[in-house]
N, C-alpha and C positions, 0 to 999 in steps of 0.2 A: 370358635372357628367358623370361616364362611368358605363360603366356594364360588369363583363366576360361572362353573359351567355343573350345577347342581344335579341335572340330568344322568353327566356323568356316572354316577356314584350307584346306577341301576347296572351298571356291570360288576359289581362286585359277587352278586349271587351265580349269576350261570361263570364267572371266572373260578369261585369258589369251588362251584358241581364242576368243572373242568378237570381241577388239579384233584380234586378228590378221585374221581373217574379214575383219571392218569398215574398216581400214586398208588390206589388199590392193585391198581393190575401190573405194574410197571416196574415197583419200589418194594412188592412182597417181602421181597429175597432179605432183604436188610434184617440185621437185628431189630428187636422191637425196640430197642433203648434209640439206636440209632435212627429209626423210622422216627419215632414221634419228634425228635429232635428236627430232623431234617423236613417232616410236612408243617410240623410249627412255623418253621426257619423262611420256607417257602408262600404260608400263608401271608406272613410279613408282608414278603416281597412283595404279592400280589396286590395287597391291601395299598403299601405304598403305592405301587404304579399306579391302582385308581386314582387314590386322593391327588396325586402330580396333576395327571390328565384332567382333572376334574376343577384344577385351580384351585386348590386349598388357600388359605389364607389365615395367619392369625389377627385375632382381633384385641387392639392394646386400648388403653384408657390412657390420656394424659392430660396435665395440668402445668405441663411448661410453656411458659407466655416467654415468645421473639418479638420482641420490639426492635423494628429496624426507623432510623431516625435518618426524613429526606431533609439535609438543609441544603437551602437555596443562599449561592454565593455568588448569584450576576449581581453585573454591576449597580442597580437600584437596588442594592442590600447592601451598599457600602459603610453608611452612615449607620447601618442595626447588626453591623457585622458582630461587636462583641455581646450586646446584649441578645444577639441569635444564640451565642455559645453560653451564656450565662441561661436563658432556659432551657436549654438541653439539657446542661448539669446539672438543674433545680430537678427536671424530669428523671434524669437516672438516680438519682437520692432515694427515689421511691422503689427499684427496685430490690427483689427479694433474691439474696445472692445466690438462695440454694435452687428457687424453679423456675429466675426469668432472665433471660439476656438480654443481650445490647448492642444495636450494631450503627454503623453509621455510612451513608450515602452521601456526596456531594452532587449539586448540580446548576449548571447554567446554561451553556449550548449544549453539553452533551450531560452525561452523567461518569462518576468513578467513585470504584468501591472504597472508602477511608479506612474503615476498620471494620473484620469479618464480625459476625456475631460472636459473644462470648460475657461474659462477668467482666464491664467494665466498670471502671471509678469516676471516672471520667473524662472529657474530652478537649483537646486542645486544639490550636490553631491547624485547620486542613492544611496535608502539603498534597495533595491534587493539582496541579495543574490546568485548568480548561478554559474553553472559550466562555467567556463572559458577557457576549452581547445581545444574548437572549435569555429566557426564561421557559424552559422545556420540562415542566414537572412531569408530564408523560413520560418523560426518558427517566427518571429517579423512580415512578413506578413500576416500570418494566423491569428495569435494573435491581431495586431493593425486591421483588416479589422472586426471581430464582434466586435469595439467599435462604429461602425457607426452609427447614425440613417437613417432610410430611406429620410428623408425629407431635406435633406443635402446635399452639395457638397462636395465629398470626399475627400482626399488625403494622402498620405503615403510620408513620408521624411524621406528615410534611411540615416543615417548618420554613416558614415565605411570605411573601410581603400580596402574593395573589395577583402577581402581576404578569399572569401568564401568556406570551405573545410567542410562543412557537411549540405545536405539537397541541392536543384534546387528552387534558388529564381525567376531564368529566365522563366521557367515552371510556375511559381505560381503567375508572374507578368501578364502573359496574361488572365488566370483567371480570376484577378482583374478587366483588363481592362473592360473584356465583362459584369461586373457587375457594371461599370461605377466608379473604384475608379482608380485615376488617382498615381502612384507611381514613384514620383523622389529620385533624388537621390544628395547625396553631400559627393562626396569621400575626404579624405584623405590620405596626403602621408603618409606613413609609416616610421618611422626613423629604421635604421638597426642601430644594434652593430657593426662597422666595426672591422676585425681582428677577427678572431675568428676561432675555427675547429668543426663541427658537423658530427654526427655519423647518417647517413642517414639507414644504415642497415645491420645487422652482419647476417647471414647463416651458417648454418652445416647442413650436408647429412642427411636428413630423416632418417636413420636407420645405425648403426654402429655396426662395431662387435668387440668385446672384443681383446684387445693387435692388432688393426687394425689404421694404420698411416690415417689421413684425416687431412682435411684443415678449419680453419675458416675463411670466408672473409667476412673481414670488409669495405663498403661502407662508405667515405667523405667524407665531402665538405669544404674548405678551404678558407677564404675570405682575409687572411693575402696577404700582397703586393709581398711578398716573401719565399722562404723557410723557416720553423720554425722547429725547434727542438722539442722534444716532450717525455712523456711516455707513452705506452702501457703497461695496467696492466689485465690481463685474469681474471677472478675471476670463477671457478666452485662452485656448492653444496656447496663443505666442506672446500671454502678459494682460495684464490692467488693459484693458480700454476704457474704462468707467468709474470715476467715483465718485457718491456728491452727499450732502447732508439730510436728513428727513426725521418724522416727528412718527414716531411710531407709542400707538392707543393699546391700551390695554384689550386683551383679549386676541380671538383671531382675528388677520384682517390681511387684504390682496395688495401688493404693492407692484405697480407695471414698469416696465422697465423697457421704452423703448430701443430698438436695435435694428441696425441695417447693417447687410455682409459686404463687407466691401473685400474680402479674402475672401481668393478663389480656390480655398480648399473644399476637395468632398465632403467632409465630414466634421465637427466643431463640438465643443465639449465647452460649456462652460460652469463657472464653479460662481456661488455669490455667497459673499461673507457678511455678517453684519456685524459691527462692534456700536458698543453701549457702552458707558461708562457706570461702573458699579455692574455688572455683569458679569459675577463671580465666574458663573460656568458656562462656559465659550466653548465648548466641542457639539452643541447643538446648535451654535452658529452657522451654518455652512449648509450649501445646498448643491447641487447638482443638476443641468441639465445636460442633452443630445438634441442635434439638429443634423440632418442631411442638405448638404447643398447639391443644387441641381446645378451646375456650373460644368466648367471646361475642363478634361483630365491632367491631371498633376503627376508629374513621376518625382522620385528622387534615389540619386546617385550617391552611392557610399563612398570616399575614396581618401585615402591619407595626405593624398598630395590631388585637391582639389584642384589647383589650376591646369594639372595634366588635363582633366576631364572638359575642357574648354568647348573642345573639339565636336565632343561628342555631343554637348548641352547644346552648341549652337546648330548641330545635326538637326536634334529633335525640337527644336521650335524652328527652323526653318521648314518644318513638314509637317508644323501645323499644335505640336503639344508646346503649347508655350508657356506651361510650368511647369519652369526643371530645377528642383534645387539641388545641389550637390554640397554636401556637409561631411565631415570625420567622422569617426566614430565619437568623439567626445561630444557629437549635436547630433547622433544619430538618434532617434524615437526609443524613449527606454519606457513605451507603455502600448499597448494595443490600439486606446483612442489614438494614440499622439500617428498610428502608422494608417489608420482610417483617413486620413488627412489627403494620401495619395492613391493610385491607381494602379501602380507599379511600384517595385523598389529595384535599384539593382545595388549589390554590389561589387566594386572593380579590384580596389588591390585594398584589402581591410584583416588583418589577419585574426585570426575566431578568438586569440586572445582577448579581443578588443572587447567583446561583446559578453552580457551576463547569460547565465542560462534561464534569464525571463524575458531576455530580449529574444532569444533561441524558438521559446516557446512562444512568443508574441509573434514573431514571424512565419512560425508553422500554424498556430491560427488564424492569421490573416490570411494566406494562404487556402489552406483547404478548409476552412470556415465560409472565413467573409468575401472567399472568390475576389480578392487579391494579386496582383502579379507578382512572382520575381524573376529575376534573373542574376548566376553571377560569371564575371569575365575573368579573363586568365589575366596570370603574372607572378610574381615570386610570393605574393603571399595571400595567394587564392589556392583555391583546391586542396588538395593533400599539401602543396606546398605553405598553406596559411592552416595549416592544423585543422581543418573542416573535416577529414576524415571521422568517419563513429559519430557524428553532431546530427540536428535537425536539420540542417544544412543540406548536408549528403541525402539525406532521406525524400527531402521535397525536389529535389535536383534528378533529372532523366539520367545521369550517370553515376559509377561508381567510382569511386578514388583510389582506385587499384593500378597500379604501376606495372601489371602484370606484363604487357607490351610491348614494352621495353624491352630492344636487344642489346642497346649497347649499354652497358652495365658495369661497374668498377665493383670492385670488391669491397667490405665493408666490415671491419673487426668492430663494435662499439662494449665500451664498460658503462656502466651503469652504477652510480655511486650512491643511494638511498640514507639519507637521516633517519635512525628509524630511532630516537631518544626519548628521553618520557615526555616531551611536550607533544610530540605524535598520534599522542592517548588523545589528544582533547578535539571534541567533538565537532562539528562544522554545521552550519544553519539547514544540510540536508540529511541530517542523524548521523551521516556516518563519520569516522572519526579520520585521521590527517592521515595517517598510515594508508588508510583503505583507497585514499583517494589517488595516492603516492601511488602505491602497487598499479592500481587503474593506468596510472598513466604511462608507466613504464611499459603494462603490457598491449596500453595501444600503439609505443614505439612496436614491441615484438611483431605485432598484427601488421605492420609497414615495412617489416624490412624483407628481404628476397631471400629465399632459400637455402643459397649457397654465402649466406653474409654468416656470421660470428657473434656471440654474443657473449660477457661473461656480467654476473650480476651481483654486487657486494652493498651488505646494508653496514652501517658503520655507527659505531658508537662513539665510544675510547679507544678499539681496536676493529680491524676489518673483522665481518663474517660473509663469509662468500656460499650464497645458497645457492647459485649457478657457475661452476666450472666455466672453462672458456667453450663452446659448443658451436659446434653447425645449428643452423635455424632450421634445416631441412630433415622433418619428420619428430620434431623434437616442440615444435611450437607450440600445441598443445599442452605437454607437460610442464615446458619452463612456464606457461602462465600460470598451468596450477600450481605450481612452487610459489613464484611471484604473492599469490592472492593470498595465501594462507601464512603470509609474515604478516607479524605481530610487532607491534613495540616495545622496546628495549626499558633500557633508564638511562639517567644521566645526561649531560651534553655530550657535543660529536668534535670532535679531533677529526681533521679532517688528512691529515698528513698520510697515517697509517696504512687507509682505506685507497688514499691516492694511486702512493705506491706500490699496493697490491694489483691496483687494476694497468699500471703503466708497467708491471714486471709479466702480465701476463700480455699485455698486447706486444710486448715487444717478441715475442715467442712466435707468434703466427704471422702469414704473411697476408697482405692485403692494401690495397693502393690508398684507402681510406683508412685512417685509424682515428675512431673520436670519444672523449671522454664526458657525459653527462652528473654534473656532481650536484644534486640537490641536497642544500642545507637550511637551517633557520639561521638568520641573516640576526638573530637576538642570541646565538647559542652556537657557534662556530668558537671551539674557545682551543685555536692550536697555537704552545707556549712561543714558537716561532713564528712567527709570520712572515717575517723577511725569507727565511729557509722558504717556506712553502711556495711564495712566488719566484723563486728562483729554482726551483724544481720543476713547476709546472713551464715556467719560460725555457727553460734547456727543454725538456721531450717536446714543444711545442716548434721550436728549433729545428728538434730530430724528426716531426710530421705528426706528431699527436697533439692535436689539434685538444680544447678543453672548454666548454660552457657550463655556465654556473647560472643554478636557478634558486635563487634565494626567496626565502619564507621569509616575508614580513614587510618592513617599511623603509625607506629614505634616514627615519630616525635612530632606528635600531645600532644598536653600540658595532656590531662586526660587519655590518650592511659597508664601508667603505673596505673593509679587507677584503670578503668575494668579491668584490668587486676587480680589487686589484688580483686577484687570482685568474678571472675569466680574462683581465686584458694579460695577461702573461700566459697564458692558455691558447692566446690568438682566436677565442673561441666568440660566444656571444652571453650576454647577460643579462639575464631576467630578476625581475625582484615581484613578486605581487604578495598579498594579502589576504588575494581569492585561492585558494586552493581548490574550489571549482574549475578553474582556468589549466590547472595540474596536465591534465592529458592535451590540452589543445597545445599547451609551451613544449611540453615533450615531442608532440608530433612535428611540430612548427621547425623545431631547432635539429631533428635528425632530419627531415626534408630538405632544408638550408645547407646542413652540412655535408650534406651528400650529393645534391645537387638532383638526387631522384626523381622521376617524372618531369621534370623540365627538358626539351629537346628545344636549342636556339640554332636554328640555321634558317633559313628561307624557305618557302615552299608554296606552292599555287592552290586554291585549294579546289579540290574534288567535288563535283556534281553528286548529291544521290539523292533522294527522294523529292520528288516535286511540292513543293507548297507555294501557296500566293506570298509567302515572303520575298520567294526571290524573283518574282514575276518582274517583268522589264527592263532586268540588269544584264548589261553586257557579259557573261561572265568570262568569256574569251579573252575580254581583253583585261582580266581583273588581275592586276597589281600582287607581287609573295605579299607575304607574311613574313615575320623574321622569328619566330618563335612561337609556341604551344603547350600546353601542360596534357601529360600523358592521364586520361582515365577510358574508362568501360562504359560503354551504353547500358541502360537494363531492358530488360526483354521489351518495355512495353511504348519502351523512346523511340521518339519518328525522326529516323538522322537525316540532313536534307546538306551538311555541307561536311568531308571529311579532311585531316591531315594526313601525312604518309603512314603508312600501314595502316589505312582503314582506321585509324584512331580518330573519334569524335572532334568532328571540330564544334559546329551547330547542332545542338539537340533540345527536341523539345516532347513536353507532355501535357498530359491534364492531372491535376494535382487535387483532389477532392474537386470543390469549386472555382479554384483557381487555378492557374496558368504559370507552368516555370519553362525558362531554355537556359542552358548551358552553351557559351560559348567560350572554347577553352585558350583561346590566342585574349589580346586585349583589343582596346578603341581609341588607343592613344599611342603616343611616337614611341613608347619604347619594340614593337613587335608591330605594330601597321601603321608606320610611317609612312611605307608608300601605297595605303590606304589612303590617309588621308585628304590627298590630292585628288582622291580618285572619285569619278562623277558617281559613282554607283555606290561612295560609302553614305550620303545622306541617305539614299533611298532607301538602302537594305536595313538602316536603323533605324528610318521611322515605322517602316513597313513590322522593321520585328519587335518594335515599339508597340505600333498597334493592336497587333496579334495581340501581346503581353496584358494591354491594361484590361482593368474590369469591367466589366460591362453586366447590365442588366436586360431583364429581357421587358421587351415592350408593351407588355400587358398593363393596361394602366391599375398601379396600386398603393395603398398608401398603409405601410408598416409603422406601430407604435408599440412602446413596453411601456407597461407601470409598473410600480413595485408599491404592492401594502403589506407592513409585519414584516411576514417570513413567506412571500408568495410573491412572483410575481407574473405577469400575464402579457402575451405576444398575442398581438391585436393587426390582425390588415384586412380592409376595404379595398377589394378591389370589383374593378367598372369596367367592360369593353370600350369601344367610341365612342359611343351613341350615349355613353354614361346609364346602360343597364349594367347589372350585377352579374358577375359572373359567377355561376354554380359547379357545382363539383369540381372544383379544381383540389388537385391533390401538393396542401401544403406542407413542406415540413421547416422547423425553425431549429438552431443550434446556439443554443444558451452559452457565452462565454462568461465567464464570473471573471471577481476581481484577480483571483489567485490564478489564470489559470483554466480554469478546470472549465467541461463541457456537459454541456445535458442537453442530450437530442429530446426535440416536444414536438409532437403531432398535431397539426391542426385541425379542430372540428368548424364544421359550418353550423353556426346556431343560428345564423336567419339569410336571408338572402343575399349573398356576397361580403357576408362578413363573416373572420373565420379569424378562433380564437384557442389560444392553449396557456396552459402555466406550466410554472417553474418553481424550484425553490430556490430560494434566498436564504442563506447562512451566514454571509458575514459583507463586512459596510462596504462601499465601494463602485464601482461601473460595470452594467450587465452588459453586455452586448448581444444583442439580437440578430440574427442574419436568415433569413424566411428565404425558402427556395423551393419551386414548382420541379416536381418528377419532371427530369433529362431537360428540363431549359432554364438551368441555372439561376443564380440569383435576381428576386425580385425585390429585396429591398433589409436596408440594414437601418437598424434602430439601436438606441441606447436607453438607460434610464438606472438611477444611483440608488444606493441607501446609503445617505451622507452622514446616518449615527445610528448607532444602538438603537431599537427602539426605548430601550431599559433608561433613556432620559429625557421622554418624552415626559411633559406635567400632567398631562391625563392619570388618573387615577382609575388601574382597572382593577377594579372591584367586585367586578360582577361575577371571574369565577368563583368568590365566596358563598356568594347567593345558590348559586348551583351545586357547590358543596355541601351545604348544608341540605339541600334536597337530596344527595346522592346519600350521604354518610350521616348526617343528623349529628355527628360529632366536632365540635370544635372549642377548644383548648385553650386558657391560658396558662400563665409563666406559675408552676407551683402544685400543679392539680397533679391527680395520683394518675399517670399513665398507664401502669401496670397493674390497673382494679381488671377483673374478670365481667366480662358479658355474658359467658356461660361457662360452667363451671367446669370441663374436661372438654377434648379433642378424641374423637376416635379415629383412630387409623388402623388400616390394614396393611400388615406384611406376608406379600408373595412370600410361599414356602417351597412351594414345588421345586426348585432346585436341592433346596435341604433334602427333600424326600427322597429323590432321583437318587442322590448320595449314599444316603442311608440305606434303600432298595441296595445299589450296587453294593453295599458293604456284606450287607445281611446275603445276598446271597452268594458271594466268594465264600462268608463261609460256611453255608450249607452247602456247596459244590467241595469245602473240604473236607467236610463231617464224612457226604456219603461216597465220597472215593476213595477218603484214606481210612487212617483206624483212628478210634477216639485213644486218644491218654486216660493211664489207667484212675486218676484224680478226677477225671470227668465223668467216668461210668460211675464211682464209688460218690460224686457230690450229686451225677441225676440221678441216683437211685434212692439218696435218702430225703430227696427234693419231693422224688414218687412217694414215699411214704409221709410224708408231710402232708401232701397235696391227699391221700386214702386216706388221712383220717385215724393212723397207727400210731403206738405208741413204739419209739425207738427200743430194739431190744439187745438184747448183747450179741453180738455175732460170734461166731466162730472164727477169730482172728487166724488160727493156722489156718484152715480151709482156705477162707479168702486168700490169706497170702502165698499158701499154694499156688491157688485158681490165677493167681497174677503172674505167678513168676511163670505158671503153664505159659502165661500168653506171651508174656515175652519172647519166651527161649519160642515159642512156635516162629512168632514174628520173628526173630533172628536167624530164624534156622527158612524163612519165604527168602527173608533179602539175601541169605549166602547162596539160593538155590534159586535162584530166578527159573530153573527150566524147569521145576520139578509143579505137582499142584499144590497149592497151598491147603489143601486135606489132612490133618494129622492122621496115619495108618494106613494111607492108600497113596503106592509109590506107583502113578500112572505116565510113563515117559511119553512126550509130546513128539517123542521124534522118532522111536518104534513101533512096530504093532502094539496093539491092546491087548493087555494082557491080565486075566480075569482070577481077582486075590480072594480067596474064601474071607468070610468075613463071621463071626457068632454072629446069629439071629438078631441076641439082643443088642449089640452092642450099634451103635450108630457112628459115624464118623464125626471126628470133634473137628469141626471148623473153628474159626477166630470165634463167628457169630454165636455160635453153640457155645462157646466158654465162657464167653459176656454172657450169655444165658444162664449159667451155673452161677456166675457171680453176682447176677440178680436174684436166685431164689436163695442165694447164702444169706444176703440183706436180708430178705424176708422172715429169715426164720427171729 
């Protein structure tokens, strides 16, 4: 046994002279049988509470060996994937089944547990799942080291090819050491693809200027035995501009590639492929550059029907932005680089359908990242009316999509018809599964509808089940969502007939000037044995004003995709089919907005002065032309409103968005709502003016921004200069890391020499970083790019060198067959914390010596500690006086029976003292003394004795 607080344990003596003290004078009274019992009982206690206090600890001896086994499964282990698993199994062969375990770790970008430790046989194909484009053995250390137990001989058996390019396993082995887990190792070789050309790294100038000659060079490396032939194909933004033949040498080597911009876009991405013939493996083909143009600002216009936007394009290059490209959603930008291109984006009538939720995200980084503009315009399928509601959308936009407004209002019963069948179980590319996204969408209808509207909600299988009654929305919204979210998936396919006319049996019960039916099904599993019946059911109520839209799951090919279809035209309603079930809530909003007609007001109207900005500087506004319509939304607190519609409802609003610049303008630019706009001298002006507010701009501090990327690092690099081309010091930078997925990392910049100021990042996975650097309160100074166009894990370098280091760290490394489970030293000591056991035991022990000396012992207890007493003296057992004794017992009983009948009397045998009258004084013989309880156990000790 040990202690951590050793000191401790000098309270045992004056706590000992304490209870002694305290017992002598305190505890007299007690029988002597019951006394020693009870300072025994109590010495216990005290002892324990030391040892607790004092950190007690036991101390064990072991000889069980944990071998946890790291294999490495990125992808430069493809080609030694099975003879990886055939020495593992050679190494667990050698264990001893009774004192060694086995466990196993996979690892490549990250790490995951395979199998816990335990008595295995052996090991088969990982089903792990992970990222593969790195080689992170620090992470498999980390990870295999808390599967240890303390009591155990450790060890870790990386098994890899030593080709470590993300994370310091050397670093992370000494660690280990100092915590006594011993980490070897068992390399293998690596097989190369011999012959081959890779693109080690392509380059363009930080910043270029419009019709300006520069150069791309492209970095190689060559493994072919000799000259090879080859193409070189350029690819920018908008296609091929380049492709020609060349002779590429073995080894590394720079090939230039000259280029001039003759696109006046900001920003330029390009990619360069090389093909070789006989050049097995082609994914480290390809490279990646970023270039900024310094050139003239570019906007572009989203709209479905392009040539509406005519009007508006030839606004803004009569006012000087003279490139406007206006495209669908089918050519809108579905990547970060592709929307760097412009300055502004807007869009006019695009409904959120259209758009994925990477372009959602691409938008709000361009935005309040890369200090980007946008804007969007009103019409029937913008705003709340184009499903924007709940989106990234709504959030970068100065207003809310709340309909709240609105006075003149129609009533509004809707059912809600949910597939909820076993294909609902299956999963979707954002984890969660078809059902959850379903429920989602229905309850961002709930979130859109007005108080006094109706809802009733049935999920349907084979038969309706209706988890929302018909209800008021008013005070209830809340709950019908959480009803909504916690439906599960069914089985089977959906009939949809059942479910139909459940929800057309209850609309027809309430009243209400709207009645509309939403029937979501899978367009591959609609299986109702009529079909004819079905559209003739839904065309009669559609007839009677119950209106019906169908939103089907799946394809154009799908075997029941033409019957919804023919349901929603007999429904009179509208008909969606998509694939995305991401799109789920923006279809649902899109189509109760449509068919209610909500937040749309189309009448005329002039619009209202309010807050001053230089947008509207120089425009007649007296004499300014109605409007024929507007979409109703909410300012938020921190929007600057400068032009309103009737009831104070937003017409122009604008803010600052991170780094970037949004306005909402809720009328449109085109003839359907400012027609007699369009005529009107003041509509160019006010468009380009709010045009230019819109686009990006940088601030004019002269500086020049550049990203690299090496491995799994990459680094945000700007030089910047005043006029005079001195360096500018303390400037406070900061940069905002876009990766390829997505995701952000804010990085601080330091000055490490005079006007240059540099920070990193991490790199995890292949693809375009985007850099955007911005000076505290004056906005963006300059936006950079830079790729990891492969794994490193296919690079033909051979890193080798963290073996060399291993063996300095660990002195152990391993081949295929050797006995892993030999002993370096021959037990493990550990120590097990007790002091909780003690605490226990303390409290056990003294409940019951608090019951020894309150109650009375049983008479089995006096008769076993009295002949324990004569054990412990040194006597020889002699016969007793068996009648005496059991006399002496039944005395005590009958006494005790005759305390408990008599609770008021004293418990003194012979002395009857009443507690509740005077005292009254009993002659007593001289000799005789009063027999108490304690005095009979006294008798029954000297009968032992004799």
């Amino acid at each position: 046994m040990s202690f951590k607080s050793p000191l401790v344990l000098l309270l045992i003596i004056p706590s000992l002279l304490v209870l002694i003290y305290v017992w002598r004078n305190s505890f007299a009274g007690l029988g002597r049988m019951r006394y020693w019992i009870t300072f025994l009982l109590r010495t216990v206690v005290v002892l324990m509470l030391v040892l607790a206090m004092s950190g007690a600890q036991l101390i064990r001896h072991s000889d069980k060996l944990v071998v946890i086994y790291a294999l490495d499964i990125s992808r430069s282990m493809d080609e030694n994937h099975e003879y990886a698993l055939d020495v593992i199994n050679e190494f667990i062969k050698k264990a001893d089944s009774h004192k060694d375990e086995s466990g196993i770790v996979v690892f490549g970008s990250d790490s995951s547990i395979e199998t816990m430790p335990g008595r295995i046989k052996a090991f088969e194909k990982p089903a792990s799942v992970l990222g593969r484009d790195f080689t992170n053995i620090e992470s498999s250390l980390s990870l295999s080291s808390v599967l240890f137990r303390e009591d155990v001989l450790k060890r870790i058996v990386v098994v890899t090819d030593c080709r470590e390019n993300s994370g310091s396993a050397f670093s992370y082995i000494k660690n280990l050491e100092t915590l006594g887990t011993e980490v070897w190792i068992c390399p293998l070789d690596r097989k190369f693809v011999i012959g081959g050309v890779s693109v080690e790294k392509v380059t363009a100038p930080p910043r270029i200027r419009e019709n300006e000659m520069f150069e791309l060079t492209v970095k190689y490396h060559s493994t072919f035995d000799g000259v090879k032939k080859g193409n070189v194909i350029v690819n920018r933004d908008d296609g091929v501009v380049e492709s020609y033949t060349t002779e590429f040498t073995p080894g590394t080597n720079i090939l230039r590639i000259p280029q001039k911009v003759k696109s006046d876009y900001r920003a330029l991405s390009y990619r360069i492929n090389i093909e070789v013939v006989d050049d097995i493996f082609v994914e480290d083909n390809t490279g990646f550059a970023f270039a900024q143009v310094l050139t003239k600002p570019a906007v572009l216009i989203a709209d479905e029907n392009p040539a509406e936007c005519e009007q508006l394009k030839a606004a803004l290059q009569s006012g000087g932005i003279e490139k406007v490209d206006v495209v669908t959603s089918d050519s809108f930008p579905s990547s970060l680089g592709e929307l760097l291109r412009y300055d502004a984006v807007i869009i006019s009538s695009v409904p959120a359908r259209a758009f994925s939720p990477e372009q959602f995200d691409a938008i709000k980084n361009y935005v309040e990242l890369l200090g980007g503009g946008f804007a969007m315009l009103g019409g029937e399928k913008s705003f709340a009316l184009g499903g924007y509601k709940g989106t990234e959308i709504e959030e970068i936009l100065p207003v809310k999509m709340d309909i709240k407004q609105q006075k003149k209002k129609v009533s509004v019963a809707a059912a809600i018809v949910i597939d909820h069948s076993g294909s609902m179980t299956m999963p979707t590319p954002s984890g969660k599964q078809k059902i959850e996204l379903a429920n989602e969408a229905c309850c961002r209808t709930v979130e859109l509808m007005d108080d006094e509207d109706q809802i009733i909600v049935i999920y349907g299988t084979e038969g309706p089940l209706t988890v929302i009654d018909m209800t008021k929305i008013k005070g209830n919204r809340k709950e019908i969502n959480k009803i909504i979210r916690s439906q599960k998936a069914g089985g089977g396919g959906i009939i949809a007939l059942p479910s139909l006319e459940e929800a057309y049996a209850e609309l027809k019960k309430v009243k209400a000037a709207i009645k509309h039916v939403i029937l979501f099904t899978d367009a591959a599993d609609t299986e109702d044995p009529n079909q004819n019946e079905v559209v003739q059911i839904v065309s009669e109520e559609a007839r009677k004003g119950i209106t019906l839209t169908v939103i089907g799951m799946g394809k154009e090919t799908d075997f029941y995709t033409p019957f919804i279809k023919r349901i929603a035209e007999g429904g009179q309603g509208r008909f969606f089919l998509t694939d995305d079930v991401n799109s789920l809530p923006q279809i649902f909003t899109e189509d109760l907005m449509s068919a209610t007609k909500r937040g749309l007001v189309e009448e005329d109207f002039t619009p209202a002065l309010g807050a001053y900005s230089g947008i509207l500087e120089g425009i007649q506004w007296d004499n300014c032309p109605p409007l024929h319509g507007y979409i109703i939304t909410e300012p938020k607190p921190s929007a600057e409103l400068h032009l309103f519609a009737p009831e104070s409802v937003p017409l122009f609003a604008k803010w600052q968005f991170g780094l970037g610049k949004t306005f909402a303008f809720t009328s449109d630019a085109k003839s359907r709502y400012a027609t007699s706009w369009l005529a009107w001298n003041g509509y160019k002006k006010f468009w380009t003016q709010a045009m230019r507010w819109l686009l990006r701009t940088q601030n004019s501090t002269g500086a020049v921004v550049d990203t690299q990327i090496k491995g799994t690092s990459g680094e945000v690099y700007v030089r910047t200069f005043d006029e005079e081309g001195a360096p500018n010091n303390f400037v406070d930078f900061n940069a905002s890391v876009i990766g390829p997925d997505g995701s952000t990392q804010s990085v601080k910049l330091t000055e490490n020499s005079p006007g240059i100021y540099q920070g990193r990042f991490d790199v995890k996975q292949t693809g375009l970083y985007v850099a955007s650097v911005s000076e505290a309160d004056k906005g963006i100074t300059g936006i950079s790019g830079s790729a990891l166009p492969y794994s490193p894990e296919l690079s033909p370098e051979d890193k080798s060198k963290l073996l060399t280091r291993f063996k300095s760290a660990s002195g152990v490394v391993l081949s295929k067959g050797e006995d892993v489970y030999r002993r370096t030293k021959p037990y493990v000591v550990s120590r097990l914390d007790i002091w909780k056991e003690l605490l226990m035991l303390a409290l056990i022990l003294y409940m019951i010596e608090l019951v020894i000396r309150r109650f009375y012992l049983p008479e089995f207890v006096l008769v076993v500690f009295g002949r324990l007493g004569m054990l412990v003296r040194g006597k020889k057992a002699a016969v007793h006086d068996k009648t005496t004794e059991t006399l002496l017992v039944e005395k005590i009983r009958s006494v005790r029976s005759t305390t408990r009948a008599q609770p008021s009397k004293s418990v003194e045998v012979g002395l009857q003292t009443s507690r509740t009258g005077p005292a009254q004084e009993t002659k007593t013989a001289p000799e005789q003394k009063p027999q108490t309880i304690d005095t009979l156990e006294e008798l029954v000790r000297r009968v032992k004795k004799k």
